[in-house]
PAFIGU-158757 format. One record per residue (C-alpha): residue number from 1; residue in one letter; chain; x, y, z. Coordinates in steps of 0.25 Angstrom, whole numbers, plus 2048, in hexadecimal, padded with zeros to 3 digits. Example, Ala and Ser with C-alpha at 12.3 -4.5 7.8 and 13.67 -1.06 7.14 Angstrom:
residues 2
+------+------+--------+-----+-----+-----+
! bavo ! papa ! lumlum !  xx !  yy !  zz !
+------+------+--------+-----+-----+-----+
!    1 !    A !      A ! 831 ! 7EE ! 81F !
!    2 !    S !      A ! 837 ! 7FC ! 81D !
+------+------+--------+-----+-----+-----+
//
This chain:
residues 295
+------+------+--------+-----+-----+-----+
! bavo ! papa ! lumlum !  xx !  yy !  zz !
+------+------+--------+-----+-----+-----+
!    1 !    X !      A ! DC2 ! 077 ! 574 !
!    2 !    X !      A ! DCA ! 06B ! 56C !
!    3 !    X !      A ! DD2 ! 075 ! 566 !
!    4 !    X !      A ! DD7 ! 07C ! 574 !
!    5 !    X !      A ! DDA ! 06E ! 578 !
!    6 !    X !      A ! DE2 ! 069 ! 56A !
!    7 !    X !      A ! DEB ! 077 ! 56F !
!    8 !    X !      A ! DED ! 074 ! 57B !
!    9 !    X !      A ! DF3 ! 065 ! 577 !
!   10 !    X !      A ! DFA ! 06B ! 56D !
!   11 !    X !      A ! E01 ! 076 ! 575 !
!   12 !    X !      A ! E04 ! 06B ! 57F !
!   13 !    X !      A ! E0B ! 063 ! 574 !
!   14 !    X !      A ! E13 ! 06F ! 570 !
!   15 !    X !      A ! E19 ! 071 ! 57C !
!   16 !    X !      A ! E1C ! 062 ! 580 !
!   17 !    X !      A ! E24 ! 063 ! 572 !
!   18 !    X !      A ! E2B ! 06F ! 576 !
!   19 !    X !      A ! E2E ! 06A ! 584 !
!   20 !    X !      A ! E33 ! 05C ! 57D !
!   21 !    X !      A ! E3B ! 066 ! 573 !
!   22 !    X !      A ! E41 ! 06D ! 57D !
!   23 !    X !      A ! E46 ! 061 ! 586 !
!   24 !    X !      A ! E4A ! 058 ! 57B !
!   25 !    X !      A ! E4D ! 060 ! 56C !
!   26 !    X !      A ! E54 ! 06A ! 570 !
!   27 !    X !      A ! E5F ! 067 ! 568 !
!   28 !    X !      A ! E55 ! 063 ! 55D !
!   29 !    X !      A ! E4C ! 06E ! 55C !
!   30 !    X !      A ! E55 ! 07C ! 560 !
!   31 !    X !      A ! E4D ! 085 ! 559 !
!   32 !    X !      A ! E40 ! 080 ! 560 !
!   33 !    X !      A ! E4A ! 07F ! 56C !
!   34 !    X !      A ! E4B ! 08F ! 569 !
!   35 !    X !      A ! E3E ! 092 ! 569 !
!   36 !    X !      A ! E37 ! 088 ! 575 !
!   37 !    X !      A ! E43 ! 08E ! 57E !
!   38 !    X !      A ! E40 ! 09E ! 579 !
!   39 !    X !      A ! E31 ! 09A ! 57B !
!   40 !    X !      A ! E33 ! 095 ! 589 !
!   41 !    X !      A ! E3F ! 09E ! 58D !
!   42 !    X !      A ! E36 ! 0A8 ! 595 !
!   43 !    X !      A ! E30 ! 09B ! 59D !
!   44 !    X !      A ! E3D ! 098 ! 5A1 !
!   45 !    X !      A ! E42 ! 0A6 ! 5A5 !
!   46 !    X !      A ! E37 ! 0A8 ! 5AD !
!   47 !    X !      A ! E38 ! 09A ! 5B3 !
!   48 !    X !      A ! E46 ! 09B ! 5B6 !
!   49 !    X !      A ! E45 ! 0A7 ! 5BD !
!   50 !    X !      A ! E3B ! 0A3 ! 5C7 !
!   51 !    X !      A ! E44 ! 096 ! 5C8 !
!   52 !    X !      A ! E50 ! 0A0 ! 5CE !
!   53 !    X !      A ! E45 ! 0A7 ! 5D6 !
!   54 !    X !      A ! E40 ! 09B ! 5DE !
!   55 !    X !      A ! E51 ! 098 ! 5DE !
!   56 !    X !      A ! E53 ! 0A4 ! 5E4 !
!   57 !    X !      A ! E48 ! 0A3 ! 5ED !
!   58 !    X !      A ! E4C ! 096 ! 5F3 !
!   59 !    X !      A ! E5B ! 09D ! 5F4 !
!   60 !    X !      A ! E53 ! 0A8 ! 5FC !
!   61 !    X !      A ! E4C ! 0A1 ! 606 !
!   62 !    X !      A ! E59 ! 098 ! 607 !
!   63 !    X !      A ! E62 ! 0A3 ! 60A !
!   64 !    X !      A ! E59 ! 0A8 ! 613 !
!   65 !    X !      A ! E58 ! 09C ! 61B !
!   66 !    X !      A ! E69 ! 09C ! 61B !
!   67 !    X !      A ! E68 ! 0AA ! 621 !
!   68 !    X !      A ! E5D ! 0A8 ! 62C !
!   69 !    X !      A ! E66 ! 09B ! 630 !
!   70 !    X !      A ! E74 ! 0A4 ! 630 !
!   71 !    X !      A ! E6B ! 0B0 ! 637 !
!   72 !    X !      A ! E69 ! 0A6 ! 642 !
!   73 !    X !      A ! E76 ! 0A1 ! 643 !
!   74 !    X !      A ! E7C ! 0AE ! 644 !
!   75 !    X !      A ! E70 ! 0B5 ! 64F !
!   76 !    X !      A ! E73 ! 0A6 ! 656 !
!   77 !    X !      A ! E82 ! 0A9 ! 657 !
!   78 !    X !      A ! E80 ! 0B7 ! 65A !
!   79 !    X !      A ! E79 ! 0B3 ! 665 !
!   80 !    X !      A ! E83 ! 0A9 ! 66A !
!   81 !    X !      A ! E8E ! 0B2 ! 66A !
!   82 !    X !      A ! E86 ! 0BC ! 671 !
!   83 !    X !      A ! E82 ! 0B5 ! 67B !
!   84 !    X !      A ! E93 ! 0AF ! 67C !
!   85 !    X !      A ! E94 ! 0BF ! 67D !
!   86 !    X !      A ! E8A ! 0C0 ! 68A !
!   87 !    X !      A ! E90 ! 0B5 ! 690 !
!   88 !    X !      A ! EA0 ! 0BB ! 690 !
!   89 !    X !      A ! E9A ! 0C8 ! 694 !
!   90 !    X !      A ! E94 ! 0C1 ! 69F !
!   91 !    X !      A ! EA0 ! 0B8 ! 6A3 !
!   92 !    X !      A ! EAA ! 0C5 ! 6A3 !
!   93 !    X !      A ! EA0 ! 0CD ! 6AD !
!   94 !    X !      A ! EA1 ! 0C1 ! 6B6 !
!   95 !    X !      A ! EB0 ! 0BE ! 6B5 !
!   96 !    X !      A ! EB0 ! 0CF ! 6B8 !
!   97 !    X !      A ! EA8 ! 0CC ! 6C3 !
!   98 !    X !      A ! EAF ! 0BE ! 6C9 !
!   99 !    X !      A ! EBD ! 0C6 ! 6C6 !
!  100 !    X !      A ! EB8 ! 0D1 ! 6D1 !
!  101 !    X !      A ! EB4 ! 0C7 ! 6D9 !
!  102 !    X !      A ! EC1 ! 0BE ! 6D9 !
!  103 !    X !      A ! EC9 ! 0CD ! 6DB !
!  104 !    X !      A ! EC1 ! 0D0 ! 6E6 !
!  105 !    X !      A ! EC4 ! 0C3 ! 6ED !
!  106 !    X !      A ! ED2 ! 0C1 ! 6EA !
!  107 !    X !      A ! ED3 ! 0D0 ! 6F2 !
!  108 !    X !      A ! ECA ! 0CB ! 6FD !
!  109 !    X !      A ! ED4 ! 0BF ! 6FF !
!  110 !    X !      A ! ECF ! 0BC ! 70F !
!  111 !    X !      A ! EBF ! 0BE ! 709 !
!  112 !    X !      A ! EBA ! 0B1 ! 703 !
!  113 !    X !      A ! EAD ! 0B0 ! 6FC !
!  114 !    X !      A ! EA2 ! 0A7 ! 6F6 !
!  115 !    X !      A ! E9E ! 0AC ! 6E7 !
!  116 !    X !      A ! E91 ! 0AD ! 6E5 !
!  117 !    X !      A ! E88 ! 0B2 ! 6D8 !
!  118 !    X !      A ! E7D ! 0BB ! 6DA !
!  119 !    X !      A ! E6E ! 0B3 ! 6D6 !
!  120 !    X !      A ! E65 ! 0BD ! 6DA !
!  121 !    X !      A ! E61 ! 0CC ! 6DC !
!  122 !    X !      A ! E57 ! 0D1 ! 6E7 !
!  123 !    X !      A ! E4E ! 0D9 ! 6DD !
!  124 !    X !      A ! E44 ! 0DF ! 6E6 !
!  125 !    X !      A ! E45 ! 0EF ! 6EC !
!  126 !    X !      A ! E51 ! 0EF ! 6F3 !
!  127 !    X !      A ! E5B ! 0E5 ! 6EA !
!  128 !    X !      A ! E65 ! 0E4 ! 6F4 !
!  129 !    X !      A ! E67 ! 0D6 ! 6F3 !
!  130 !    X !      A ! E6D ! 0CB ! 6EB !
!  131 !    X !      A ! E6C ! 0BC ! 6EC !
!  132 !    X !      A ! E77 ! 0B2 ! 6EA !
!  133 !    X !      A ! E7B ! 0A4 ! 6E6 !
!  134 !    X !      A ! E81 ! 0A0 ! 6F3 !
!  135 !    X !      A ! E7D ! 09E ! 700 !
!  136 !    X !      A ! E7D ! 099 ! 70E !
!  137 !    X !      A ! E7E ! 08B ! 708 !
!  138 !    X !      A ! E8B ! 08F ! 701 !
!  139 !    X !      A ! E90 ! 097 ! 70E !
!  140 !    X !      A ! E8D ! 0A6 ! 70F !
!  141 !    X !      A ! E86 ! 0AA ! 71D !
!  142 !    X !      A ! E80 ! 0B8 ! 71E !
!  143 !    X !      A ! E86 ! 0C4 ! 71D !
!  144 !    X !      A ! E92 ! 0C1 ! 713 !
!  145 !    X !      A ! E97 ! 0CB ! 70E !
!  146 !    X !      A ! E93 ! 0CA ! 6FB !
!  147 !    X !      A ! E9E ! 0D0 ! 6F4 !
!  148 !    X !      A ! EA2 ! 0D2 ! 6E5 !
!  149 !    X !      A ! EAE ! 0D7 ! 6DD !
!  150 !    X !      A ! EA8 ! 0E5 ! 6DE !
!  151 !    X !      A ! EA6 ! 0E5 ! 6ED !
!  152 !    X !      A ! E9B ! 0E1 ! 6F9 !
!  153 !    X !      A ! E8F ! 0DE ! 6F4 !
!  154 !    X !      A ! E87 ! 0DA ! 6FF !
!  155 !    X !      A ! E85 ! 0CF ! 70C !
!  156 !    X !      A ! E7E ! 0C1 ! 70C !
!  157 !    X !      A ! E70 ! 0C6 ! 712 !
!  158 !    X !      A ! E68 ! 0B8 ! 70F !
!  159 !    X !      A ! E6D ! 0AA ! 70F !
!  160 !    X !      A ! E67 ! 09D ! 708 !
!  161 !    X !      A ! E6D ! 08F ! 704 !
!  162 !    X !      A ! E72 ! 093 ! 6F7 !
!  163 !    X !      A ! E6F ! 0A4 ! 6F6 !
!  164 !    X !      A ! E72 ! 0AE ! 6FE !
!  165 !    X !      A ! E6D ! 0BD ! 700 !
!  166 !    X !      A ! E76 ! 0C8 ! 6FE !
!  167 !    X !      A ! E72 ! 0D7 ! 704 !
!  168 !    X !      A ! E78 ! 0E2 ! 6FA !
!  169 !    X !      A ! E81 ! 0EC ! 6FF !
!  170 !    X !      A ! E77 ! 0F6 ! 6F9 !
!  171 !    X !      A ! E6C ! 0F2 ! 700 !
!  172 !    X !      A ! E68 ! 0FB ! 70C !
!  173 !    X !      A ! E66 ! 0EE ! 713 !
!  174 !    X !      A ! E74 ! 0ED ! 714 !
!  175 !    X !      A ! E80 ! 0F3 ! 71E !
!  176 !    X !      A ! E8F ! 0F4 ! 71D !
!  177 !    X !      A ! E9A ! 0F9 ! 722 !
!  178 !    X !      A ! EA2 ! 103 ! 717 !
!  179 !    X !      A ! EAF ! 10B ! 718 !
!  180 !    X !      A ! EB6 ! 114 ! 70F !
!  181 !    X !      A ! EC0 ! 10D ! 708 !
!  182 !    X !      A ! EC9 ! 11A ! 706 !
!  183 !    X !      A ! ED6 ! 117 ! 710 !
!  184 !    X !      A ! ED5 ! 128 ! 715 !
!  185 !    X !      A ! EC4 ! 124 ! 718 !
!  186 !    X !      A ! EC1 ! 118 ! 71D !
!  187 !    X !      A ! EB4 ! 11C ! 721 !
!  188 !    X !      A ! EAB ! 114 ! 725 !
!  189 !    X !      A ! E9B ! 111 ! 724 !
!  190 !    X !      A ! E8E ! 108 ! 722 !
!  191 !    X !      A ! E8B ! 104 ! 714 !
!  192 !    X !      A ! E7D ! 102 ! 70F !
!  193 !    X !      A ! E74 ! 101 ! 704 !
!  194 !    X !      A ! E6B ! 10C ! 6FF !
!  195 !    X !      A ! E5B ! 109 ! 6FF !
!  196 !    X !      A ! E56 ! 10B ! 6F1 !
!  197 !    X !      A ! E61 ! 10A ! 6EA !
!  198 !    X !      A ! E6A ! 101 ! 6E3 !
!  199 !    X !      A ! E76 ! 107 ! 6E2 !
!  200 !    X !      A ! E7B ! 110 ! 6ED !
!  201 !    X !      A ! E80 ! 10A ! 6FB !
!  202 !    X !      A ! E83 ! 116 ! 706 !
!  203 !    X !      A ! E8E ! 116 ! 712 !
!  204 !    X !      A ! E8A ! 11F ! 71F !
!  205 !    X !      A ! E8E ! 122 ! 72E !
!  206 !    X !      A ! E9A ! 129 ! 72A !
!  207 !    X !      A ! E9E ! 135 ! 730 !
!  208 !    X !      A ! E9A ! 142 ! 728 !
!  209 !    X !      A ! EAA ! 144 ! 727 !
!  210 !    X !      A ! EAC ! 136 ! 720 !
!  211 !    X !      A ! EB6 ! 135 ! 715 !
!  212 !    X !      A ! EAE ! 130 ! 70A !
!  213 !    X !      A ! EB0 ! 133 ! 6FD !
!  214 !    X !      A ! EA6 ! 130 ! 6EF !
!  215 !    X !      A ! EAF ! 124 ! 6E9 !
!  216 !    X !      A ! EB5 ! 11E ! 6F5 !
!  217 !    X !      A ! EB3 ! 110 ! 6F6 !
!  218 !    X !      A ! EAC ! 109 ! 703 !
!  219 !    X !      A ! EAF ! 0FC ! 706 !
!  220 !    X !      A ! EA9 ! 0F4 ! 713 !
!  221 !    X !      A ! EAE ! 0F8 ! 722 !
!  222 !    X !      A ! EAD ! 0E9 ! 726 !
!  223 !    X !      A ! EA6 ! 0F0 ! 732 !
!  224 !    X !      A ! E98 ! 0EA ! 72F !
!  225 !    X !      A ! E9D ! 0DC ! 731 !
!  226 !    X !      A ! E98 ! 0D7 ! 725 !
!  227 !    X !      A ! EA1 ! 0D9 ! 71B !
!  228 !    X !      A ! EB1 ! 0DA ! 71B !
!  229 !    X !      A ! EB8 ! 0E7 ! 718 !
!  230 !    X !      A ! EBC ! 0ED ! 70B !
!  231 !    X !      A ! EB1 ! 0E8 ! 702 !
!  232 !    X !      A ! EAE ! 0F3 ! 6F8 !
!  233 !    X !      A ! EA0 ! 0F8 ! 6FB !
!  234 !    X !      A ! EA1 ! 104 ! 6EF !
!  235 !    X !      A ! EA4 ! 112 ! 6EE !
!  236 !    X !      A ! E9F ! 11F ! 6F2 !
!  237 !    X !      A ! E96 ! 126 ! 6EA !
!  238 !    X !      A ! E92 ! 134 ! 6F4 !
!  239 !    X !      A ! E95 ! 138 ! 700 !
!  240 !    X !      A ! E8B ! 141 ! 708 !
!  241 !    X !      A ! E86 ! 144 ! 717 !
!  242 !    X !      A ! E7A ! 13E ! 71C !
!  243 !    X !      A ! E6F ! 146 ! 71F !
!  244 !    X !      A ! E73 ! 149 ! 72B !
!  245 !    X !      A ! E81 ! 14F ! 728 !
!  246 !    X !      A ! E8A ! 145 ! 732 !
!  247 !    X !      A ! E8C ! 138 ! 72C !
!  248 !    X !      A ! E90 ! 136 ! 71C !
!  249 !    X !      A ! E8A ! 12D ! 712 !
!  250 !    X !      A ! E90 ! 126 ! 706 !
!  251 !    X !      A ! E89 ! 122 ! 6F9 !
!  252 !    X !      A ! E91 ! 116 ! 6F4 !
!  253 !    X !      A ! E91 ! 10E ! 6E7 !
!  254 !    X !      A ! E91 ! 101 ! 6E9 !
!  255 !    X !      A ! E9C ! 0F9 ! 6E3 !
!  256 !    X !      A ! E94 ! 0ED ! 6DF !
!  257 !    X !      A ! E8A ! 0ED ! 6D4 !
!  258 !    X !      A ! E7F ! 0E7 ! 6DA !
!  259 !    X !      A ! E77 ! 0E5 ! 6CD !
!  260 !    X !      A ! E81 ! 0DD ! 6C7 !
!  261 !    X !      A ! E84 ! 0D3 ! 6D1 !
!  262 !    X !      A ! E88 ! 0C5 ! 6CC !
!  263 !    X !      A ! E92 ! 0BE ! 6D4 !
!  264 !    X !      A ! E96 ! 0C2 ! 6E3 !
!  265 !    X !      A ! E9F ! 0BC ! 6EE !
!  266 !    X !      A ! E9A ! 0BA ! 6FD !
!  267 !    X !      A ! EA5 ! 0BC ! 707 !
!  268 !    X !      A ! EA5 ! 0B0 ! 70E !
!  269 !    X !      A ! EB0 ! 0B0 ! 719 !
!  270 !    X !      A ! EAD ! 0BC ! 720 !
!  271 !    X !      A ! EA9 ! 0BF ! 72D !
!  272 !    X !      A ! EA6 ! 0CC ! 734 !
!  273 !    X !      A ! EA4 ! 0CF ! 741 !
!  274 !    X !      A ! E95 ! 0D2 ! 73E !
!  275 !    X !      A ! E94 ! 0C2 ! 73D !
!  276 !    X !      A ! E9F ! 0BF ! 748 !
!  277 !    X !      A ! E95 ! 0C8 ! 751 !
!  278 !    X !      A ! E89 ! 0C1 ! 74D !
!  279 !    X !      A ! E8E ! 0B3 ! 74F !
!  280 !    X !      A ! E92 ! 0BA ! 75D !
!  281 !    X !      A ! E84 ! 0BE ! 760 !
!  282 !    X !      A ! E80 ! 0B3 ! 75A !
!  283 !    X !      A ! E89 ! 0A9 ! 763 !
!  284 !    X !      A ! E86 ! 0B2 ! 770 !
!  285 !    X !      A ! E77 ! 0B0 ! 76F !
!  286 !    X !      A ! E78 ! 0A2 ! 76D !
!  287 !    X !      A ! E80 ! 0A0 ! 77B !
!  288 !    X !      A ! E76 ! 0AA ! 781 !
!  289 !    X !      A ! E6A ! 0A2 ! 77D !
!  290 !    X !      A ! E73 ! 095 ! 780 !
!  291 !    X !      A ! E75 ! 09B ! 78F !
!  292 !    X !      A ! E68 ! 09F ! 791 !
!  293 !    X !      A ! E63 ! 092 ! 78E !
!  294 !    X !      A ! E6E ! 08B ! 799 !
!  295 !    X !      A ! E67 ! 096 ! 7A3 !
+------+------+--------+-----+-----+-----+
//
C-alpha cells in the first residue's frame, strides 16, 4: 500500500517537471523538448480536433440562426409585396369600374345622379335585392331608378336614413318596360325577372310576328314610368312562342353582373309620369277628403 502511494507522488513529480520543462526550457532541453511533445502529440491531435468540432458547431448554429432571420425577412417581404399586388389589382378593377361609370354619365348629360356603394346583399331564396349606402337622409325617394356603367340594375324599393333597398331587375318582383333597340324593330314589351334563377330576365306581350332577333339589345321603353328610355337592359338569348302560339317570348341576358356589384349610381333627377300620376292621385284625394269634411 506505501509503495502504490510512493508511485503515485513520484508520477505526479514527473509530470509537474515535464509541464515546467515544456513551459520554461524549451530552449534548454530540445531533445527532452522532442520527446514530451512526440509523447503528447496524440493528446493534442485529438484535442484539437474536438477544439474545431465544438468551432464549427458554434459556426453551425450561428449560421443557422443568420438563415432563419433572412428566411423571415424575405417570407415578411414576400408577403408585403403581395399584398401591394392585391391592392393595385384591387384599385385598377375599381378605377374599370368608376371609368364606366363617369362614361356613362357624361352620355346621359340631362341624367344626374347620387353614387353610391353596394354594403349589403339579400342572401335568402330569391337574392333579388342589394342594399346601399345612401338613403332618404342623403335624398333618394322610392322608385329611383339604380344604374351602373353596364346598364339598369334595379329601383329604390326601401328607404332608411342612411340605406336604401334596391329591387334587382332580375327579380320576378319587378316590371319594366322593354324595347328592341334595333332601328328596323322597335318592338316593344314588359321586362321581368325569372323565379328560380339568377341569371336570365324574359320580355312578353309581343306579338307572335315581332321582330326579335338572339343578340339584339333591349333597352327600357320609358313606358313603365319609372325609369328613362335607353338604359341598356341586356341582350337576347332565344326567341320562342309561348305556349299558346300568339304572343312571343324573349330570354335576355342581363348586362349587369349582379354578383359583382360594387359601386352603383341612383338616378336622382328623374320624374316619370308614374310619380306625376301618383302625386295627382294623391293631391285629388286630399281635396276629396278636404271637401267632404267642409260638407
Amino acid at each position: 500500500m506505501r509503495t502504490r502511494k510512493l508511485r503515485v507522488i513520484a508520477v505526479a513529480v514527473i509530470i509537474l517537471l515535464i509541464v515546467g520543462l515544456v513551459r520554461d526550457g524549451r530552449a534548454h532541453f530540445p531533445v527532452v523538448n522532442s520527446i514530451i511533445m512526440t509523447v503528447l502529440s496524440p493528446v493534442n491531435f485529438v484535442l484539437n480536433i474536438f477544439g474545431k468540432g465544438v468551432k464549427n458547431t458554434d459556426g453551425y448554429f450561428t449560421s443557422r440562426k443568420d438563415l432563419e432571420a433572412r428566411d423571415a425577412k424575405l417570407q415578411k417581404e414576400n408577403d408585403n409585396l403581395r399584398q401591394e399586388n392585391a391592392d393595385l389589382i384591387a384599385m385598377k378593377a375599381e378605377n374599370d369600374r368608376l371609368t364606366q361609370l363617369l362614361n356613362f354619365k357624361n352620355l346621359h348629360p340631362r341624367l344626374q345622379f347620387t353614387a353610391a356603394k353596394v354594403i349589403s346583399r339579400d342572401m335568402g331564396d330569391f337574392k333579388d335585392t342589394i342594399l346601399i349606402n345612401m338613403g332618404e337622409d342623403d335624398g333618394l325617394q322610392l322608385n329611383m331608378p339604380v344604374i351602373n356603367g353596364s346598364g339598369l340594375i334595379g329601383i329604390i324599393d326601401g328607404l332608411y336614413p342612411h340605406m336604401a333597398k334596391v329591387l334587382l331587375v332580375n327579380s320576378p318582383r319587378s316590371r319594366m318596360g322593354g324595347m328592341n333597340l334595333r332601328g328596323d324593330s322597335r318592338v316593344a314589351g314588359i321586362v321581368s325577372g325569372i323565379a328560380g334563377t339568377d341569371a336570365s330576365l324574359e320580355m312578353r306581350n309581343m306579338a307572335r310576328n315581332a321582330d326579335l332577333l338572339p343578340g339584339d339589345t333591349i333597352v327600357t321603353s320609358g313606358y313603365s314610368g319609372y325609369h328613362p328610355a335607353g338604359l341598356i337592359i341586356g341582350t337576347i338569348e332565344e326567341v320562342q312562342m309561348d305556349p299558346g302560339g300568339l304572343t312571343k317570348i324573349a330570354t335576355i341576358t342581363p348586362a349587369v353582373d349582379f354578383t359583382h356589384l360594387e359601386e352603383v349610381m341612383v338616378i336622382n333627377n328623374f320624374r316619370g309620369f308614374a310619380d306625376t300620376l301618383k302625386n295627382t292621385k294623391g293631391k285629388q284625394a286630399e281635396q276629396n277628403t278636404k271637401g267632404g269634411a267642409s260638407r
